[in-house]
N, CA, C and O of each residue as an XYZ file, in Angstrom:
836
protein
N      -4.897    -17.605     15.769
C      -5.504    -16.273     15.679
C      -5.077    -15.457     16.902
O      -5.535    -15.607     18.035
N      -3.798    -14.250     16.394
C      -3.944    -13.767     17.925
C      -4.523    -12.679     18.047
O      -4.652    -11.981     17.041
N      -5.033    -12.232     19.312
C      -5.741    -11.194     20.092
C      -5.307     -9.620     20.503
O      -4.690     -9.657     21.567
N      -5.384     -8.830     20.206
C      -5.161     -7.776     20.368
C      -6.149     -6.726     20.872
O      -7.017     -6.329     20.095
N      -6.063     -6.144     22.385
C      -7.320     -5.256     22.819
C      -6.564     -4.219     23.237
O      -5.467     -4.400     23.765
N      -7.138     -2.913     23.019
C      -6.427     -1.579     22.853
C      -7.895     -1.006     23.338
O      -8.941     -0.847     22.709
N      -7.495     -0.726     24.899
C      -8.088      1.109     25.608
C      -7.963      1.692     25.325
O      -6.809      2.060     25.546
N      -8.869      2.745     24.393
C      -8.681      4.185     24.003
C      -9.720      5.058     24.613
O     -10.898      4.760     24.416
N      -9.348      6.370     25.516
C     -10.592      7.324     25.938
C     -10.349      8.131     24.863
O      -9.241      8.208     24.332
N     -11.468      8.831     24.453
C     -11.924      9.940     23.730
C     -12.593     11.233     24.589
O     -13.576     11.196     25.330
N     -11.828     12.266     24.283
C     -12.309     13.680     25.109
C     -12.949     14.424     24.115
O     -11.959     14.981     23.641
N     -13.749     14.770     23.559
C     -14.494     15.907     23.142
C     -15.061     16.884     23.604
O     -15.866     16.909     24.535
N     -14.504     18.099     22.707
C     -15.218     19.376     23.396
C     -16.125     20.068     22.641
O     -15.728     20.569     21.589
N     -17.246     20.192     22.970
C     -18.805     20.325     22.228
C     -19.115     21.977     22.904
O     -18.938     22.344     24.066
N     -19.650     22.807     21.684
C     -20.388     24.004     22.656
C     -21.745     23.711     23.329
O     -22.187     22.571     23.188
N     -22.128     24.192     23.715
C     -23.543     24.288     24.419
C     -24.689     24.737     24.050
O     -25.689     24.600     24.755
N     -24.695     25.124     23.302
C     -25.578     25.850     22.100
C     -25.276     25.452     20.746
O     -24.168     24.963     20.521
N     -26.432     25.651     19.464
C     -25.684     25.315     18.086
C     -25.464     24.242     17.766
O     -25.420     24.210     16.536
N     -25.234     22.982     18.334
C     -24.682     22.110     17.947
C     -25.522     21.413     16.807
O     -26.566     21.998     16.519
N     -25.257     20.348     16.168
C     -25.889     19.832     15.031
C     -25.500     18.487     14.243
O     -24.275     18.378     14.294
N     -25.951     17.654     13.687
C     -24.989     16.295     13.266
C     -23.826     16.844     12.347
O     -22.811     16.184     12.126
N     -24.041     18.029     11.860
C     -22.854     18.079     10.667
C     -21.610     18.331     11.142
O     -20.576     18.156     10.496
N     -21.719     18.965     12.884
C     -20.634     19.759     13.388
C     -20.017     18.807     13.827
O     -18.787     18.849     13.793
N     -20.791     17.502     14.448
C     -19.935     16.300     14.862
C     -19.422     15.924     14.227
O     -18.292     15.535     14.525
N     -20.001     15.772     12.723
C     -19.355     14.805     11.884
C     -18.386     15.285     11.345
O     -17.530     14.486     10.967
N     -18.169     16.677     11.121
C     -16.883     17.321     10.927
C     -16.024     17.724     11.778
O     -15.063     18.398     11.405
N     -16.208     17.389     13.070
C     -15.623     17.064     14.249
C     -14.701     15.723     13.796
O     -13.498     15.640     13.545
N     -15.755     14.724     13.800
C     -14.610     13.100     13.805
C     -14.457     13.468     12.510
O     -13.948     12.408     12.146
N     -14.492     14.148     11.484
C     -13.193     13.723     10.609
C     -12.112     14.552     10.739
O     -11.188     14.136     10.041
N     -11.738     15.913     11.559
C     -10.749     15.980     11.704
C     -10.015     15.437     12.348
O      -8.817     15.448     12.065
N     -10.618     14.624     13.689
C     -10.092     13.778     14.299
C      -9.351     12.706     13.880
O      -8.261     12.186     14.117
N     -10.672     12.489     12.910
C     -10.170     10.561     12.558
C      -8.185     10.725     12.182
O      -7.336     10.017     12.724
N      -8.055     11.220     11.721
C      -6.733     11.184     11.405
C      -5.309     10.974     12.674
O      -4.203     10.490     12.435
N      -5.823     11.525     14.024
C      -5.161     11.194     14.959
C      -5.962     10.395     15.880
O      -5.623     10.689     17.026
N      -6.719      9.666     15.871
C      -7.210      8.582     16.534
C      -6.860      7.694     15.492
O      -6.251      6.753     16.000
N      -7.005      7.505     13.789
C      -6.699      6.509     13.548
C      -4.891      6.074     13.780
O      -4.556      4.920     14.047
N      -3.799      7.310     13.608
C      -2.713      6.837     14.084
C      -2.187      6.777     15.346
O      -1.009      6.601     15.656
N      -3.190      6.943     16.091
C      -2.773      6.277     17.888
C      -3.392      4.473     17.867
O      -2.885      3.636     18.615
N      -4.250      4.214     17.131
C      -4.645      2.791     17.349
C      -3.467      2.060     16.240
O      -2.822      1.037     16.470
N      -3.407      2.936     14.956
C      -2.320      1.992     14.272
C      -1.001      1.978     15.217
O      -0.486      0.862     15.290
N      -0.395      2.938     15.909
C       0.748      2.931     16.704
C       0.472      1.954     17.842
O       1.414      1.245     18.195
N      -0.562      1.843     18.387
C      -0.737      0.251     19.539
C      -0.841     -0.392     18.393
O       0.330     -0.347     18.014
N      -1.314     -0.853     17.727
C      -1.190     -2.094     16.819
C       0.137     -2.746     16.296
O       0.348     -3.958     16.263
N       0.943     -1.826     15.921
C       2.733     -2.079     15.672
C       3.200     -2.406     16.644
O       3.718     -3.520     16.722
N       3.171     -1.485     17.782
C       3.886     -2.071     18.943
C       3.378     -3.321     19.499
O       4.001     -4.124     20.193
N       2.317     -3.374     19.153
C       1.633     -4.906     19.844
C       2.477     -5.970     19.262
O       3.340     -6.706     19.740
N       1.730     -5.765     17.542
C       2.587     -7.076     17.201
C       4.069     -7.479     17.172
O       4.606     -8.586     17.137
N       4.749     -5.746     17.207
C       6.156     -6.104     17.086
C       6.669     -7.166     18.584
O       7.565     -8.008     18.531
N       5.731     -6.799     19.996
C       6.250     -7.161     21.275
C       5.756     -8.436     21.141
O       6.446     -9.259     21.742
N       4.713     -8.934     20.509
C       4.349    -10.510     20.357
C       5.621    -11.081     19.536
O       6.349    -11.948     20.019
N       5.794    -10.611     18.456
C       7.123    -11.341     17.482
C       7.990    -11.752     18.149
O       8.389    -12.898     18.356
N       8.456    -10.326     18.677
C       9.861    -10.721     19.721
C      10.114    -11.919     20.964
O      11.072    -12.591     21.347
N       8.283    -11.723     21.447
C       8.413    -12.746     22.585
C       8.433    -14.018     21.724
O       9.132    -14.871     22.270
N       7.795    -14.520     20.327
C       7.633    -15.718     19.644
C       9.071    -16.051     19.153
O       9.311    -17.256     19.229
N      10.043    -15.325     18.692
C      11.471    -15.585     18.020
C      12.304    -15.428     19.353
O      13.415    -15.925     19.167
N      12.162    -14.871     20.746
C      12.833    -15.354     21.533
C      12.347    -16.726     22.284
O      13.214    -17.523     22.642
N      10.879    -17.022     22.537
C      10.537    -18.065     23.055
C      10.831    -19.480     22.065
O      10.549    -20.613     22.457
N      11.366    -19.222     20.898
C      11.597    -20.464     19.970
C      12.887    -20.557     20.107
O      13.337    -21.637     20.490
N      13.698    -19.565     19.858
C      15.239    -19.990     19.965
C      15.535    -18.907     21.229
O      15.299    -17.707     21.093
N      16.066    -19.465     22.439
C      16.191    -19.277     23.692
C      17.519    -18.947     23.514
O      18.351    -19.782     23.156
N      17.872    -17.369     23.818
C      19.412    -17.040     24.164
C      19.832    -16.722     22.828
O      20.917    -16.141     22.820
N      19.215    -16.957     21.452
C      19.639    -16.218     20.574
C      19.725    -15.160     20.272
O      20.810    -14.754     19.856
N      18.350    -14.093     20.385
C      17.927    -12.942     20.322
C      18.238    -12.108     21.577
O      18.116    -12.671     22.665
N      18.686    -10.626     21.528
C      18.035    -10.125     22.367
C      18.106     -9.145     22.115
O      18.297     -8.812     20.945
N      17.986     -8.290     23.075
C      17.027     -6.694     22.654
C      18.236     -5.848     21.774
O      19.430     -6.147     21.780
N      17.849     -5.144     21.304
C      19.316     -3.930     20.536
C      19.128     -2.338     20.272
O      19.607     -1.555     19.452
N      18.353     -2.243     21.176
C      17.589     -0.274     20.806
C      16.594     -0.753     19.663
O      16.125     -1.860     19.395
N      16.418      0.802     18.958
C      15.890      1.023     18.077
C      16.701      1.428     17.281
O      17.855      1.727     17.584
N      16.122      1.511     15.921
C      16.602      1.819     14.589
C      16.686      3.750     14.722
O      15.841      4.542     15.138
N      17.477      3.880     14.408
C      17.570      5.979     14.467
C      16.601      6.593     14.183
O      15.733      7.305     14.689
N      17.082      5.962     12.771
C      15.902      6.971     11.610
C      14.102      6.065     11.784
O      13.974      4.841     11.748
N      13.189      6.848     11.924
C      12.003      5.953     11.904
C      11.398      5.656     10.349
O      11.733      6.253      9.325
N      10.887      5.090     10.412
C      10.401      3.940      9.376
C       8.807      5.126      8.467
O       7.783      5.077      9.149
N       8.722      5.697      7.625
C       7.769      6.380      7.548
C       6.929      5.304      6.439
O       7.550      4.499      5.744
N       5.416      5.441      6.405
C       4.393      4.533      5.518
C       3.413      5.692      5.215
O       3.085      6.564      6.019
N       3.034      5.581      4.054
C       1.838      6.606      3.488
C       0.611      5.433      3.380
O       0.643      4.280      2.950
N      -0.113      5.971      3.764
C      -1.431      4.992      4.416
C      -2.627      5.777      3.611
O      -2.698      6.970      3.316
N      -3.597      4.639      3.343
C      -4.728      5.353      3.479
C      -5.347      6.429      4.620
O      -6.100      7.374      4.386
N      -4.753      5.964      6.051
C      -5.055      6.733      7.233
C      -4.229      7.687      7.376
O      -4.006      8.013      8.542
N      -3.623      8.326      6.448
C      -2.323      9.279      6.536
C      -1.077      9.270      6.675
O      -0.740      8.154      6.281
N      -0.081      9.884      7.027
C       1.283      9.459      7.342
C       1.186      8.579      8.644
O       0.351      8.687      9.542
N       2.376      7.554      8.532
C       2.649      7.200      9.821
C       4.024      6.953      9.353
O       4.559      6.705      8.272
N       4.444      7.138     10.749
C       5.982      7.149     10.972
C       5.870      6.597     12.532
O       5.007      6.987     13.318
N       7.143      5.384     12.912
C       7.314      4.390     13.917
C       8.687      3.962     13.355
O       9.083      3.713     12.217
N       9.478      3.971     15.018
C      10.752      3.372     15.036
C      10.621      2.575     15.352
O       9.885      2.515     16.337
N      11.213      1.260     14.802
C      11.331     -0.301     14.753
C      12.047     -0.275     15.711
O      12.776      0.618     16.141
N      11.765     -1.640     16.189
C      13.067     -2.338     17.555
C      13.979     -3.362     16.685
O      13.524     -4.066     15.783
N      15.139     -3.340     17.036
C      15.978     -4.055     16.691
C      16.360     -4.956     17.761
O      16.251     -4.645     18.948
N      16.949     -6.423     17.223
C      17.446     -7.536     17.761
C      19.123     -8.208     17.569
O      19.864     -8.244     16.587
N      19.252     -8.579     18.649
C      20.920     -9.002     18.093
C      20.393    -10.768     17.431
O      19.256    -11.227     17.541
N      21.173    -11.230     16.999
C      21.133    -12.335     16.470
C      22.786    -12.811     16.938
O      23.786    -12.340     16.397
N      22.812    -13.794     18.008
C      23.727    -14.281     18.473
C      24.299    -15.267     17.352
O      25.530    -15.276     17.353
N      24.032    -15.646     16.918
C      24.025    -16.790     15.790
C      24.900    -16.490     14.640
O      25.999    -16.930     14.304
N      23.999    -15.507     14.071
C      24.635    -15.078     12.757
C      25.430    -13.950     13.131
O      26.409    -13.667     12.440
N      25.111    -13.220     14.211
C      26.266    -11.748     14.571
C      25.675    -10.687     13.591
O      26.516    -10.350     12.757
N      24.750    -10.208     13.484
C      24.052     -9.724     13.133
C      23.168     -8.969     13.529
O      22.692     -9.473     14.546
N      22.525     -7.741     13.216
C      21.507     -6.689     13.885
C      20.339     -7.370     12.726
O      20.537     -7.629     11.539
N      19.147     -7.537     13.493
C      17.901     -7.533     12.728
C      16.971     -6.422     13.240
O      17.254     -5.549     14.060
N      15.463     -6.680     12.410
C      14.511     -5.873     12.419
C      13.115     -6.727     12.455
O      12.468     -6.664     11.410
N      12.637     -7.407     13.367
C      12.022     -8.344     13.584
C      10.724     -8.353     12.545
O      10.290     -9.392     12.048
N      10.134     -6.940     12.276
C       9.180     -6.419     11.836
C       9.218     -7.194     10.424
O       8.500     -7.960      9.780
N      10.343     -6.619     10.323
C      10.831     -6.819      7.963
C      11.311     -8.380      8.068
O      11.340     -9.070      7.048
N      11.725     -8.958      9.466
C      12.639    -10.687      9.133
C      11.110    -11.059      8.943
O      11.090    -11.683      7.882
N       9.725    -10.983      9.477
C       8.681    -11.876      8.866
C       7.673    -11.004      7.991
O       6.489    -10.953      8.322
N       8.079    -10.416      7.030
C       7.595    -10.024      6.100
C       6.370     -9.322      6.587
O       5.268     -9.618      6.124
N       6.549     -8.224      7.684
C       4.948     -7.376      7.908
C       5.081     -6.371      7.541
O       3.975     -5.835      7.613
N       5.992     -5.505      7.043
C       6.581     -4.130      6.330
C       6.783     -4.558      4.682
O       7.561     -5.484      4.454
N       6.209     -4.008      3.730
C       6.146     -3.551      2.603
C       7.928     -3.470      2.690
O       8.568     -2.792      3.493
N       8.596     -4.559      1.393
C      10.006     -3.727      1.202
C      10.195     -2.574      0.083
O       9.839     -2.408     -1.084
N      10.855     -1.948      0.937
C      11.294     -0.890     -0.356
C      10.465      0.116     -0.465
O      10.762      1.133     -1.090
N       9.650     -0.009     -0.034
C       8.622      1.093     -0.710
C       8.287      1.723      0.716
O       8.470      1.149      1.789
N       7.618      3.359      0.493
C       6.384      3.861      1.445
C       4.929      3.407      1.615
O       4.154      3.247      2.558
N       4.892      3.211     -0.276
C       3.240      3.308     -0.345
C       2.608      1.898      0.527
O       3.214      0.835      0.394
N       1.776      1.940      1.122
C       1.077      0.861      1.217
C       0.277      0.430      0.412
O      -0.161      1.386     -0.227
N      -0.360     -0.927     -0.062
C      -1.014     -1.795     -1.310
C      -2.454     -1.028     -0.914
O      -3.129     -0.643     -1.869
N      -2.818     -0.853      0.057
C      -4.461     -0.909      0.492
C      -4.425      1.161      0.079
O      -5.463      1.750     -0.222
N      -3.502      1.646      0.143
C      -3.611      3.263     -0.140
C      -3.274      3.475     -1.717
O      -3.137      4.627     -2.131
N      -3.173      2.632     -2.387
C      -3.327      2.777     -4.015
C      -4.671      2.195     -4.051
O      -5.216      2.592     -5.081
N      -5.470      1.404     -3.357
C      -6.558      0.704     -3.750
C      -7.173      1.681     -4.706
O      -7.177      1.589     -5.934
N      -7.933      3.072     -3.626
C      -8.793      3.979     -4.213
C      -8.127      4.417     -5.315
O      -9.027      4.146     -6.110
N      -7.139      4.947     -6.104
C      -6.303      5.145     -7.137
C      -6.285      4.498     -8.341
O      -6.268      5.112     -9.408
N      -6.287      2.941     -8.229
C      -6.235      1.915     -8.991
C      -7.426      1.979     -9.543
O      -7.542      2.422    -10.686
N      -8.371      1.601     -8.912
C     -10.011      1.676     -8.901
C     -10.010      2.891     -9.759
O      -9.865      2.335    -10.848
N     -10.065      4.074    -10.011
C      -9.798      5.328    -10.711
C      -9.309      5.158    -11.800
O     -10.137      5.195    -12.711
N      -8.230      4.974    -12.109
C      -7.325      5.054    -13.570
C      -8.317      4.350    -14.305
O      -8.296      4.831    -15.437
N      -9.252      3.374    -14.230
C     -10.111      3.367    -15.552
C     -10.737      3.774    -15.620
O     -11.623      3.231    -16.280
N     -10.952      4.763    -15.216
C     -11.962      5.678    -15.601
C     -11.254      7.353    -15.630
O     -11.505      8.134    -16.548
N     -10.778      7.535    -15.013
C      -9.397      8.352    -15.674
C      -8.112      8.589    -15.314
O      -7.619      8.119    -14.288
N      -7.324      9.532    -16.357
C      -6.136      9.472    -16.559
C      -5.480      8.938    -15.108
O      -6.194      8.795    -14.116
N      -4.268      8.705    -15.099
C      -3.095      8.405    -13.862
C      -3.413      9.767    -13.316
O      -4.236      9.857    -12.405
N      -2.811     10.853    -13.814
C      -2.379     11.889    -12.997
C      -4.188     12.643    -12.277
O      -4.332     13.333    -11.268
N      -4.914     12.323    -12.930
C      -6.265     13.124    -12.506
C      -6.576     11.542    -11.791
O      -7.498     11.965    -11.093
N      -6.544     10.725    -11.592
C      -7.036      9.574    -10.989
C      -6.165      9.781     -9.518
O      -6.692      9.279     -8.525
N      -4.764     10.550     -9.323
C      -3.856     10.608     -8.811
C      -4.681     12.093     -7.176
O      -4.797     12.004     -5.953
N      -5.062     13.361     -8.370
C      -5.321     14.150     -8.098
C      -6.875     13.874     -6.701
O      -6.938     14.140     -5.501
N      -7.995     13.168     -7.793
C      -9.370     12.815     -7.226
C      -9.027     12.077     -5.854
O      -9.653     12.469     -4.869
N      -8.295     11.267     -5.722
C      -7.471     10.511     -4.485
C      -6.993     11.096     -3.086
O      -7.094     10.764     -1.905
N      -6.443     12.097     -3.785
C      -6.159     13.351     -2.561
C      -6.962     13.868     -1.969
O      -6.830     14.247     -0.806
N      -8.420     14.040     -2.974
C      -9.392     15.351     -2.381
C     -10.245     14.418     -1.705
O     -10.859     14.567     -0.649
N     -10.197     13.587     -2.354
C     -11.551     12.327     -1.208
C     -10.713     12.652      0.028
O     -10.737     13.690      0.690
N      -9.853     11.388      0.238
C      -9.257     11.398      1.426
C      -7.806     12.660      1.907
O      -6.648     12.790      1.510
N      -8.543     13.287      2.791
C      -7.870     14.960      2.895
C      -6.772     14.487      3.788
O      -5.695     15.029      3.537
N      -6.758     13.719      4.654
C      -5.240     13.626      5.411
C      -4.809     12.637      4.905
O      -3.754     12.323      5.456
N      -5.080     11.983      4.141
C      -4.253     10.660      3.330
C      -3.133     11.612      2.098
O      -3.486     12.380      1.203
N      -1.746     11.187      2.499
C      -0.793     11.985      0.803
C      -1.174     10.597     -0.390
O      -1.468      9.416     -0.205
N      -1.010     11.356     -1.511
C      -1.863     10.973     -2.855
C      -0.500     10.330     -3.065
O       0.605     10.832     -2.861
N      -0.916      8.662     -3.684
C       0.303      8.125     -4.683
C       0.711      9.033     -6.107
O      -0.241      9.574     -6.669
N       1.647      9.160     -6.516
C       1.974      9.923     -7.799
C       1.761      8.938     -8.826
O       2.045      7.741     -8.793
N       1.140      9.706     -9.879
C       0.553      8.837    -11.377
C       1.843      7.887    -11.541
O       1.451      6.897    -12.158
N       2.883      7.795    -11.321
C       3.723      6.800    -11.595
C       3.932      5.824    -10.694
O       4.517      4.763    -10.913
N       3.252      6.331     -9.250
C       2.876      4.984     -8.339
C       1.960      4.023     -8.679
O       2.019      2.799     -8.564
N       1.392      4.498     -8.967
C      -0.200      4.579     -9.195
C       0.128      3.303    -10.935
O      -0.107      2.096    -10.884
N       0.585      3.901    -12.017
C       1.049      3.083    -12.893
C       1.520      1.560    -12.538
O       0.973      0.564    -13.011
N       2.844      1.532    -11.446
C       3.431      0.970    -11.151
C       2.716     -0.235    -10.066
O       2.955     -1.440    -10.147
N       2.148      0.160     -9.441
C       1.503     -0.413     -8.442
C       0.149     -1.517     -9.470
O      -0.167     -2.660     -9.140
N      -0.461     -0.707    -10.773
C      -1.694     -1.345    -11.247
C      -0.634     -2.551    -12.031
O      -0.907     -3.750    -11.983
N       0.272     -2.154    -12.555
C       1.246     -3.477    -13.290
C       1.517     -4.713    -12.383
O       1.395     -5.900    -12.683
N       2.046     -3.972    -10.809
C       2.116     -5.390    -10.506
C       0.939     -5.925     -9.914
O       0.825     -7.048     -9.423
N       0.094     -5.063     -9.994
C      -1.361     -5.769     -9.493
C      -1.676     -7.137    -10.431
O      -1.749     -8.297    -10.025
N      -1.860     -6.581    -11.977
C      -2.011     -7.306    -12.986
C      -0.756     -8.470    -13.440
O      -0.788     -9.232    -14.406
N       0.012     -8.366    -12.712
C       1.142     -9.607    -13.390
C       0.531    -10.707    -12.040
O       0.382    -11.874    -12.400
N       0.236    -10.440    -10.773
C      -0.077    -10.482     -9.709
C      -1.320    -11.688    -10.362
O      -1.075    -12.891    -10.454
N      -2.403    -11.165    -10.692
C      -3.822    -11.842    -10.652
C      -3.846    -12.329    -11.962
O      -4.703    -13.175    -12.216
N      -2.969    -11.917    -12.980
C      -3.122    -12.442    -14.401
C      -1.374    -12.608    -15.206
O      -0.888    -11.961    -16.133
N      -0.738    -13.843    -14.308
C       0.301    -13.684    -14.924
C       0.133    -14.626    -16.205
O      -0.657    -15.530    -16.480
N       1.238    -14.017    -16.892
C       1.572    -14.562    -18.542
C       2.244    -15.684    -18.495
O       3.367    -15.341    -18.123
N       2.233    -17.221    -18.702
C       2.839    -17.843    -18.951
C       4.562    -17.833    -20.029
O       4.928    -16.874    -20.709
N       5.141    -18.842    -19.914
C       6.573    -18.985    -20.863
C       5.546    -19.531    -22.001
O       4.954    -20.602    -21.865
N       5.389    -18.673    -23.158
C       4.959    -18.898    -24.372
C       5.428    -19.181    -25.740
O       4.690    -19.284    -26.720
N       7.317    -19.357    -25.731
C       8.223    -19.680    -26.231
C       7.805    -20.550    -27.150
O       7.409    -20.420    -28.308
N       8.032    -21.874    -26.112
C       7.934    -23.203    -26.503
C       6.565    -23.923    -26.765
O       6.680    -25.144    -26.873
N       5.544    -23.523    -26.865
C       4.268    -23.879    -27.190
C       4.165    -24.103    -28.841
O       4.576    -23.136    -29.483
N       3.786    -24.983    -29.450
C       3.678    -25.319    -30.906
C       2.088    -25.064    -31.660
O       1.328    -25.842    -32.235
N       2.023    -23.868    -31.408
C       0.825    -23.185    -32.567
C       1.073    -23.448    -33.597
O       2.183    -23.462    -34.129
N       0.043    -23.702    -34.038
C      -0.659    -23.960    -35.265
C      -0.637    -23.327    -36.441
O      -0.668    -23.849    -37.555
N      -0.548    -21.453    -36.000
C      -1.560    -20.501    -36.436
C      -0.912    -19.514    -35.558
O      -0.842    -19.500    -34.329
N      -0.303    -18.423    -36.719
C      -0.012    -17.429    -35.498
C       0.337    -16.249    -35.770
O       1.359    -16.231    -36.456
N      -0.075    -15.252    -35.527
C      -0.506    -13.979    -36.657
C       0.006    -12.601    -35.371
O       0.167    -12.842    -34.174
N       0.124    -11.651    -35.811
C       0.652    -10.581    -34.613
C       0.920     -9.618    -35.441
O       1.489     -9.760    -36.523
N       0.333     -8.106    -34.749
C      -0.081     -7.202    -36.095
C       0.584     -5.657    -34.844
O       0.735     -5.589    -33.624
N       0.740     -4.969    -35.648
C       0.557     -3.651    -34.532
C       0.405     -2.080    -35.534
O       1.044     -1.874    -36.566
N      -0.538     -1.171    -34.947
C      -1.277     -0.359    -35.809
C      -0.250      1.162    -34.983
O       0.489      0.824    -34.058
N      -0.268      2.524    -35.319
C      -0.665      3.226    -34.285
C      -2.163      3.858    -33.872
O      -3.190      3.646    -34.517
N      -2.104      4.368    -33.118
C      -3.146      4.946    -32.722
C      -2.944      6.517    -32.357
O      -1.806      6.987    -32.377
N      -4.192      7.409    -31.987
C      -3.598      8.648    -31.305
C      -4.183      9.131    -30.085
O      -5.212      9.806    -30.058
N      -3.507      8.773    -29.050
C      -3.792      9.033    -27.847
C      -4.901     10.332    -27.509
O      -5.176     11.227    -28.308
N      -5.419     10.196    -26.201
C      -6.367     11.460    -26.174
C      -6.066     11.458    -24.567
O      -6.055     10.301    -24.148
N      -5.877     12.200    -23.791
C      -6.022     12.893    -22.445
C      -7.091     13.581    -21.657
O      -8.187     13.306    -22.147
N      -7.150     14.075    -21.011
C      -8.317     14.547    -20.250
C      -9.093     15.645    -20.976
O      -8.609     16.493    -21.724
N      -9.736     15.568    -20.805
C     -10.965     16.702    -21.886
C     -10.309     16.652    -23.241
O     -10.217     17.783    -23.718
N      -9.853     15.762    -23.966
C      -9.397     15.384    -25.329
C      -8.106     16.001    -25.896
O      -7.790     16.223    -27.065
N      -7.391     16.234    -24.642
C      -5.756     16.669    -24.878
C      -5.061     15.628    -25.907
O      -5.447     14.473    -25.735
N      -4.225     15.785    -26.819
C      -3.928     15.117    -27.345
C      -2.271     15.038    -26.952
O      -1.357     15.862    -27.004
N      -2.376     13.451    -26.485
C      -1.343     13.099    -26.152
C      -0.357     12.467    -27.135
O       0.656     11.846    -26.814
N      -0.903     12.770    -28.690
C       0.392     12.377    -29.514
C       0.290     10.856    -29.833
O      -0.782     10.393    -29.443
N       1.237      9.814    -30.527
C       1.068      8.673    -30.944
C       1.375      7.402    -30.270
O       2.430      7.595    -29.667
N       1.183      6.827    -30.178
C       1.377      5.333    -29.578
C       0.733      4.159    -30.315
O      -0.163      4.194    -31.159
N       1.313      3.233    -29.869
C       1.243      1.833    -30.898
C      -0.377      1.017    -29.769
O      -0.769      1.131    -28.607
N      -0.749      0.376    -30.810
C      -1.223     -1.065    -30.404
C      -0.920     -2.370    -30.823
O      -1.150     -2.709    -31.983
N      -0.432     -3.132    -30.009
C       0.382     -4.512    -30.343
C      -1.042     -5.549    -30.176
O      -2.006     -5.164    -29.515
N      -1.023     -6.735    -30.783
C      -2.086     -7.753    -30.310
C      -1.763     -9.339    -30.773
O      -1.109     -9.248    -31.812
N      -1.833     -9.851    -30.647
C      -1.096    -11.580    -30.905
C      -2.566    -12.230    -31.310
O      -3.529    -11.771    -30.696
N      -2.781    -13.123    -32.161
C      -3.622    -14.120    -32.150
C      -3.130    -15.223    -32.355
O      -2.088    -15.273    -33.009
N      -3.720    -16.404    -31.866
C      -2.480    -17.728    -31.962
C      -3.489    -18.916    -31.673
O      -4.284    -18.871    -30.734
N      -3.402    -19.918    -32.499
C      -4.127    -21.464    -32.141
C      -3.561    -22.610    -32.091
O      -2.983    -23.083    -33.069
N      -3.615    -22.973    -31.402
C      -2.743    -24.623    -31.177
C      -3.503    -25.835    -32.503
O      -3.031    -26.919    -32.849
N      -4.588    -25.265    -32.931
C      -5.420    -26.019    -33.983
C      -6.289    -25.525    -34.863
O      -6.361    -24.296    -34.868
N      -7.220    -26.315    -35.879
C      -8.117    -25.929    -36.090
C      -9.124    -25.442    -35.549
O      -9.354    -25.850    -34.411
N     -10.095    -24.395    -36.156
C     -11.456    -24.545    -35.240
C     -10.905    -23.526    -33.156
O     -11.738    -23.483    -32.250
């Protein structure tokens, strides 16, 4: 378990008169957005300077320092944008430039979105559409940018292959095995009609009963 402790002062400037809980509290939330990306920015640099000391203290004389990466690394967060330039490493070994961050899997590949900033989104789409589930997302959280209904799609699929994957159903010897598909007619937000689409459904028994 490692340790990480981060000093932060806070300056606030309050009038002298007037004041009230609502003014604070709409105080720290404009704040929260740059206090939360000064603690996420010590937090990266922390762990990135622990990594480096752990992959140079294991293989001695392999690694060593190589600048930074140009372009910085941008992430859409629940806590808003963040953007941080990675440190790079030589790799004596292989002759190679790395990125210590992405060699142990702590950066999301490929993507901006982060998993934990679709949460609120995901949570939404059943209860409505992608693009208005997309929209409600934004207005909650005001300095957070909104995943797009096709993130948002994309992200709930691999959630679900994720917690409920489908077995190879090929080779299984049912009994009994029936598979039907109807259309249906879609409906949209306040009963837009989104036109036709199918429903597929399988039923299948390895036996009687």
């Amino acid at each position: 378990m490692r340790e990480i402790q981060i000093d932060l002062t806070l300056r606030f400037k309050m009038p002298e008169s007037g004041l009230n809980v609502n003014g604070i509290l709409m105080g720290l939330r404009h704040a929260n957005a740059r206090i939360s990306s000064t603690l996420l920015q010590a937090l990266f640099s922390a762990v990135e300077e622990q990594t480096i000391e752990q992959m140079q203290s294991e293989y001695p004389g392999r690694y060593v320092h190589n600048g930074y990466q140009t372009k910085e690394r941008e992430l859409r967060t629940s806590l808003g944008l963040f953007h941080y330039r990675l440190a790079q490493l030589y790799d004596k070994v292989e002759q190679k430039t790395i990125v210590p961050l992405r060699a142990i899997g702590f950066l999301p590949k490929d993507r901006r979105y982060t998993e934990e900033a679709t949460e609120a989104g995901i949570g939404s789409v059943v209860h409505l559409s992608y693009h208005w589930s997309s929209k409600e997302t934004a207005r909650i959280r005001e300095q957070a940018p909104s995943a797009s209904a096709s993130t948002l799609h994309r992200r709930l699929r691999e959630f679900a292959q994720e917690k409920c994957p489908w077995p190879d159903l090929k080779k299984i010897p049912y009994r009994f095995l029936m598979v039907d598909g109807t259309g249906v007619r879609l409906q949209g937000y306040k009963g837009a009609n989104l036109g036709q689409g199918d429903m597929r459904w399988a039923l299948a028994s390895l036996g009687e009963k």
